[in-house]
Residue frames as a rotation matrix with the C-alpha (Angstrom) as fourth column:
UNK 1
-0.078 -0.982 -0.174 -57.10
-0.709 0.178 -0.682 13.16
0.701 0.070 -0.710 58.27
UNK 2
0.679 0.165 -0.716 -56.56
0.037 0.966 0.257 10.06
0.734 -0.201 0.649 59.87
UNK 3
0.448 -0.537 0.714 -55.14
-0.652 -0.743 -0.151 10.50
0.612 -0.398 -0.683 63.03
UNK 4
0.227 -0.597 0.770 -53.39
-0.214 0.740 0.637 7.19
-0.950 -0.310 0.041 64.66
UNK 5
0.951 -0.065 -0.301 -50.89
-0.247 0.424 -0.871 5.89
0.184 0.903 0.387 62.74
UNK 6
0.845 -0.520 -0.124 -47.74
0.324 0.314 0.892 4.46
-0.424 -0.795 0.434 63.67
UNK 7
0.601 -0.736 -0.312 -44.41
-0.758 -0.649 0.072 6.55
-0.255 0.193 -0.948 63.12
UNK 8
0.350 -0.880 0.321 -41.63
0.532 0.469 0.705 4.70
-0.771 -0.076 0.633 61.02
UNK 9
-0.495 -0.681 -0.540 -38.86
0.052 -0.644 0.764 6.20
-0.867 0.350 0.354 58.54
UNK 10
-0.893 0.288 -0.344 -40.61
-0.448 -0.629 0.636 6.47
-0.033 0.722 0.691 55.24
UNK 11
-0.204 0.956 -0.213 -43.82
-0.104 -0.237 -0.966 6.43
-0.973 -0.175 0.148 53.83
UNK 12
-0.533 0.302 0.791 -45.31
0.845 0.242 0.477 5.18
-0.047 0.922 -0.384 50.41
UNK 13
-0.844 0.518 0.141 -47.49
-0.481 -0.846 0.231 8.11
0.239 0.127 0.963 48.74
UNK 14
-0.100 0.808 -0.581 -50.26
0.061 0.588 0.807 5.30
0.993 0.045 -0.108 49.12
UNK 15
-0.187 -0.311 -0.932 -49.51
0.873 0.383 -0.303 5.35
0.451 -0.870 0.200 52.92
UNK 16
-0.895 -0.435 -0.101 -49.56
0.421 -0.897 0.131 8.86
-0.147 0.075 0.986 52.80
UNK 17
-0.654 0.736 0.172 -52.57
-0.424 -0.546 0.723 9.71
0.626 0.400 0.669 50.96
UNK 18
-0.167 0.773 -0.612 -54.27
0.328 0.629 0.705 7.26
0.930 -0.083 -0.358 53.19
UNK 19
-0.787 -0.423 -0.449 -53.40
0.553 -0.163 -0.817 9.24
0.272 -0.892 0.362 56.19
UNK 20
-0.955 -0.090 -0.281 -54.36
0.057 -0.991 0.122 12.24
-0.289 0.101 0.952 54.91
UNK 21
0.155 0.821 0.550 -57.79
0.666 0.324 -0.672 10.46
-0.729 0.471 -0.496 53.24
UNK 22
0.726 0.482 -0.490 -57.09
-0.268 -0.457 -0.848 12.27
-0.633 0.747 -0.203 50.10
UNK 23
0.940 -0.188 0.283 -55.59
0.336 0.645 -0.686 10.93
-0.054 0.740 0.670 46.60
UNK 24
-0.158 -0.961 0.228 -52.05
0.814 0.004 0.580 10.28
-0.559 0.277 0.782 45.37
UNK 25
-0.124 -0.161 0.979 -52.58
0.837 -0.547 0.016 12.62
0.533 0.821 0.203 42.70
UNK 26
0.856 0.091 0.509 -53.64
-0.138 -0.908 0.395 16.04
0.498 -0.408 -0.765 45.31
UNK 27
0.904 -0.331 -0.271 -50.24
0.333 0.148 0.931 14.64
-0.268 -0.932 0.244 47.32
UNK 28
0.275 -0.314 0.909 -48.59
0.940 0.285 -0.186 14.89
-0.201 0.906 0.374 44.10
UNK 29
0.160 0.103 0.982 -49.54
0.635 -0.772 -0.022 18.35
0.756 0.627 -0.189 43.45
UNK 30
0.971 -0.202 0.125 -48.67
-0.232 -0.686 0.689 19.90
-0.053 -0.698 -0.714 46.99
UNK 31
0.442 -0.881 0.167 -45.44
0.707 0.457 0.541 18.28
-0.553 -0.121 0.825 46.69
UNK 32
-0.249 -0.511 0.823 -45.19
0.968 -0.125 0.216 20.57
-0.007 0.851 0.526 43.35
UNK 33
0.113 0.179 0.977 -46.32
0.385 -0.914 0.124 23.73
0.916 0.363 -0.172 45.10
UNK 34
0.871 -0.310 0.382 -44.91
-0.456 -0.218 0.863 23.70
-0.184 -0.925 -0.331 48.78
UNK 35
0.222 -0.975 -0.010 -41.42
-0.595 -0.128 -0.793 24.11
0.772 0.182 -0.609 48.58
UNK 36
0.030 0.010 0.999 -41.42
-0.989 0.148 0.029 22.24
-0.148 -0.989 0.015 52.40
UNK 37
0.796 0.375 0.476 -42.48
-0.286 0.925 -0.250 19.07
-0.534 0.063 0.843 50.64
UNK 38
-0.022 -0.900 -0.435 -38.91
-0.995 0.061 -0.076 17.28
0.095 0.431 -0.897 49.62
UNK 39
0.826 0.260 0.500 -39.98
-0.175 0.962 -0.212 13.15
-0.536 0.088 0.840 49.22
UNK 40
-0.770 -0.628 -0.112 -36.94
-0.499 0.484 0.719 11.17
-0.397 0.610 -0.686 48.26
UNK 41
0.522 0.751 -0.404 -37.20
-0.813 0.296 -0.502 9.42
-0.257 0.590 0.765 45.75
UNK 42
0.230 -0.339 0.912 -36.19
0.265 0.924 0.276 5.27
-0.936 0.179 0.302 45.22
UNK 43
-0.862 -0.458 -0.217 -34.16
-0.268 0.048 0.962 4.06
-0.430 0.888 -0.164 41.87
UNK 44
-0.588 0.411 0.697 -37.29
0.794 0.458 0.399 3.03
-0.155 0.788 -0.595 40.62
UNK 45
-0.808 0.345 0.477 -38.67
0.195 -0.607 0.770 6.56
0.555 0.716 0.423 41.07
UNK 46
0.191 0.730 -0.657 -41.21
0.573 0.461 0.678 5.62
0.797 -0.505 -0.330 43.63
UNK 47
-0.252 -0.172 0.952 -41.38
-0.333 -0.908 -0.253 8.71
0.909 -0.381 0.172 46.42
UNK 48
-0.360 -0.271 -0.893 -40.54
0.792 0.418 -0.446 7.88
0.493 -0.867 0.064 49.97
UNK 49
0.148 0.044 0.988 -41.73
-0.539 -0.834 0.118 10.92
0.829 -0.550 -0.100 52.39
UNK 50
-0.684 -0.701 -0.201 -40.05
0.292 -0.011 -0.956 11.30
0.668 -0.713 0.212 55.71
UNK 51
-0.230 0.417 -0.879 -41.54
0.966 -0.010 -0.258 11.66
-0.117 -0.909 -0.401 59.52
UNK 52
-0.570 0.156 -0.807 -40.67
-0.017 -0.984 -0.178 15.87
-0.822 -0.088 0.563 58.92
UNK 53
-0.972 0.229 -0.048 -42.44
-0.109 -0.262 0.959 15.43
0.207 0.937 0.280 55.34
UNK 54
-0.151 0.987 -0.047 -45.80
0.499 0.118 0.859 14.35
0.854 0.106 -0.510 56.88
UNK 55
-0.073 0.271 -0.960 -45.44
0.764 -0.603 -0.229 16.80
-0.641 -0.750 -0.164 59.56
UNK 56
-0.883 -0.221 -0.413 -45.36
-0.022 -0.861 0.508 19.22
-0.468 0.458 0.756 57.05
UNK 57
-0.714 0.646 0.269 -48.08
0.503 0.207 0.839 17.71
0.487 0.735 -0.473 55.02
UNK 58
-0.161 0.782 -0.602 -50.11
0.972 0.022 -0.232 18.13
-0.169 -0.623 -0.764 58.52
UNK 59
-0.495 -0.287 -0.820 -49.23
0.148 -0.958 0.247 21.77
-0.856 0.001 0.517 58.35
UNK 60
-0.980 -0.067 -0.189 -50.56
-0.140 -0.449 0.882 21.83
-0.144 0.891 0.431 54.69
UNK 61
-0.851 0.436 -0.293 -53.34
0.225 0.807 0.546 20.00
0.474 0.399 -0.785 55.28
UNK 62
-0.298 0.273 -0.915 -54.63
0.822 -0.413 -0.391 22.12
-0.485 -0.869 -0.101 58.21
UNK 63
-0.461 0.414 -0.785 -54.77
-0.119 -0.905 -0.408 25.33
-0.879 -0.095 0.467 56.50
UNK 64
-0.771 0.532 -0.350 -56.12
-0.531 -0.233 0.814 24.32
0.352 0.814 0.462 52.64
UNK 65
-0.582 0.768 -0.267 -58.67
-0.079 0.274 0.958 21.97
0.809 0.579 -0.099 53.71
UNK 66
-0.173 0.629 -0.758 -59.77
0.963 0.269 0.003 22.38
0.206 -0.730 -0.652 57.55
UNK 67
-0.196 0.253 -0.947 -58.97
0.409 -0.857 -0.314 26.44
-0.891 -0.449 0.065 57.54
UNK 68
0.424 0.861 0.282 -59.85
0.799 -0.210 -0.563 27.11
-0.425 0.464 -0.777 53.74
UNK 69
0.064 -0.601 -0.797 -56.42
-0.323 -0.768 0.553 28.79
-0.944 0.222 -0.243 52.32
UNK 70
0.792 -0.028 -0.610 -55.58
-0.611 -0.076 -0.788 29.09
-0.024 0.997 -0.077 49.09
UNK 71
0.709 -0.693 -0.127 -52.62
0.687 0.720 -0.093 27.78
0.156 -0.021 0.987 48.12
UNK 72
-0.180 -0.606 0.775 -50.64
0.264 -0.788 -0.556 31.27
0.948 0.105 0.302 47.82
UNK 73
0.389 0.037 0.920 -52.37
-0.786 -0.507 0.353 32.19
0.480 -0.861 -0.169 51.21
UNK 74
0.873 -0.485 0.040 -51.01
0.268 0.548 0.792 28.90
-0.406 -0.681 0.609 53.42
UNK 75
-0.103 -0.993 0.050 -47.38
0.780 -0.111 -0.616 29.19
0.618 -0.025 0.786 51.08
UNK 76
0.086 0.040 0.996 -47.68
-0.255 -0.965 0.060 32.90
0.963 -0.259 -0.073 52.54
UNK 77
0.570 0.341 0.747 -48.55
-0.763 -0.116 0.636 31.55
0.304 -0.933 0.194 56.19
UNK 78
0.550 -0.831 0.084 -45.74
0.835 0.550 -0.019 28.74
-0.031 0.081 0.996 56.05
UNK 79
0.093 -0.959 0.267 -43.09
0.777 -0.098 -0.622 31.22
0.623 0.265 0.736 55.38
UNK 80
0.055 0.196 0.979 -44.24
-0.532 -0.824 0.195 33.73
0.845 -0.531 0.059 57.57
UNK 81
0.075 0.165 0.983 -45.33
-0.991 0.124 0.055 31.28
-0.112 -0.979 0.173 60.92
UNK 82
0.169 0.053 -0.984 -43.95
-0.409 0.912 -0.021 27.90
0.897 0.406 0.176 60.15
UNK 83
-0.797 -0.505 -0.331 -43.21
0.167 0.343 -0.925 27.35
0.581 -0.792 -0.189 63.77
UNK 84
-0.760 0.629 0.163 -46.15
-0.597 -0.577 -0.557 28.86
-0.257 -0.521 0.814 65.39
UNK 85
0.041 0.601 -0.798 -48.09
-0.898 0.372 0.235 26.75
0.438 0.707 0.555 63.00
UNK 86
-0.528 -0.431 -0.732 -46.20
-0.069 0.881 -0.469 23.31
0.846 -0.197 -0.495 64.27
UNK 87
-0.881 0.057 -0.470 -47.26
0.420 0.554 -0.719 23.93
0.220 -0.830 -0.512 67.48
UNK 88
-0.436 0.884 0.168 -50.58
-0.871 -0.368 -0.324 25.12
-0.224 -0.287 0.931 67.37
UNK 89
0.136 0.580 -0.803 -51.37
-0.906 0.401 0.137 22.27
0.402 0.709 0.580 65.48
UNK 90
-0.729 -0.565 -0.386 -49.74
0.006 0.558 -0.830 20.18
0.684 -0.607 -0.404 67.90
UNK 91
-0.792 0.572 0.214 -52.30
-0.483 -0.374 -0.792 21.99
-0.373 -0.730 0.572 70.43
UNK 92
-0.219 0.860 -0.461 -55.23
-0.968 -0.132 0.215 21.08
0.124 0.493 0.861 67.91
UNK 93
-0.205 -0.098 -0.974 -54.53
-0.278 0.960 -0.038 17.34
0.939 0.263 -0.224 67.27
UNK 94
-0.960 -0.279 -0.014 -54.33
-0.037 0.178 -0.983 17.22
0.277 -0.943 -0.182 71.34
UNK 95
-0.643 0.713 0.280 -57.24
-0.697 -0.392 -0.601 18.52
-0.319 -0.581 0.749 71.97
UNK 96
0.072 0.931 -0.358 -59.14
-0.994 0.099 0.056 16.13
0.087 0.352 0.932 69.47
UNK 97
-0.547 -0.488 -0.681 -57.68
0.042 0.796 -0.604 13.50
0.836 -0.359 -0.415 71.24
UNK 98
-0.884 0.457 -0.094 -59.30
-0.019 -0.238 -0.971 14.73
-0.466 -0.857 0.219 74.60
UNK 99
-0.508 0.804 -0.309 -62.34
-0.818 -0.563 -0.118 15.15
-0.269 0.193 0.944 72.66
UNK 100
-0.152 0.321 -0.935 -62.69
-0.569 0.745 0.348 12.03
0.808 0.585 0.069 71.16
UNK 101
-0.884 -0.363 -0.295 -61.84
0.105 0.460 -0.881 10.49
0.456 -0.810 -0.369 74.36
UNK 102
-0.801 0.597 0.039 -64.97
-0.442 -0.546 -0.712 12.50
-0.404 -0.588 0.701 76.26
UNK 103
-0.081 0.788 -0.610 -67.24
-0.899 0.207 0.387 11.72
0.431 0.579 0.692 73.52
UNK 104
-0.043 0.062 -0.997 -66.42
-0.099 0.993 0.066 7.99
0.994 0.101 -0.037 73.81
UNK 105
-0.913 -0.408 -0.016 -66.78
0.051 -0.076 -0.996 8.27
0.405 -0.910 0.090 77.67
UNK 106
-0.601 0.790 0.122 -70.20
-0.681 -0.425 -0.597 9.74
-0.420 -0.441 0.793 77.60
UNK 107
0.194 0.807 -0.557 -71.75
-0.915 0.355 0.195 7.07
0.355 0.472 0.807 75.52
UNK 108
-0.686 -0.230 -0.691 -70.31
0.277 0.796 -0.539 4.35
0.673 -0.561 -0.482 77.91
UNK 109
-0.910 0.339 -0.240 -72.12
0.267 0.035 -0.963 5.98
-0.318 -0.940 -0.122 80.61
UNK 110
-0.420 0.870 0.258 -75.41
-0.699 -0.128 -0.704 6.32
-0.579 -0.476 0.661 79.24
């Protein structure tokens, strides 16, 4: 997942998938099996996702492809700890901020 990106009101799925590095067509299909995932959609049809829609994605995106849930187990761990989730992941993203940061620190100094 691409992690800088600047925050405005919607989002193209292209825009999206590019966050996320992974294809229109897998954004597609969580959309059609996480109930969380609610993209308007333009008269021409063309799917808009919102600031809370790609916080959610993050949420989805965390547990199928960095912790290795199923889909039934994360829908299961969404409806159970959708808050707990937000901000752990909040914690995570932080930290690999601080990390990156270090990294790129130590190879200045040697």
């Amino acid at each position: 997942m691409n992690k800088d990106f600047n925050p405005k009101l919607y989002y193209s799925i292209s825009e999206v998938s590019e966050i996320f590095n992974v294809s229109n067509s897998l954004i597609r299909f969580w959309e059609s099996e996480f109930s969380i995932l609610n993209p308007r959609k333009n008269s021409k049809g063309d799917r808009r996702f919102t600031q809370k829609d790609i916080e959610n994605l993050k949420i989805i995106y965390h547990l199928v492809k960095k912790k290795g849930f199923t889909l039934e187990g994360a829908k299961n761990e969404i409806a159970s700890s959708k808050e707990r989730l937000k901000k752990r992941l909040v914690i995570i993203q932080n930290l690999e901020k601080i990390r990156t940061f270090l990294v790129e620190t130590k190879m200045k100094l040697e």
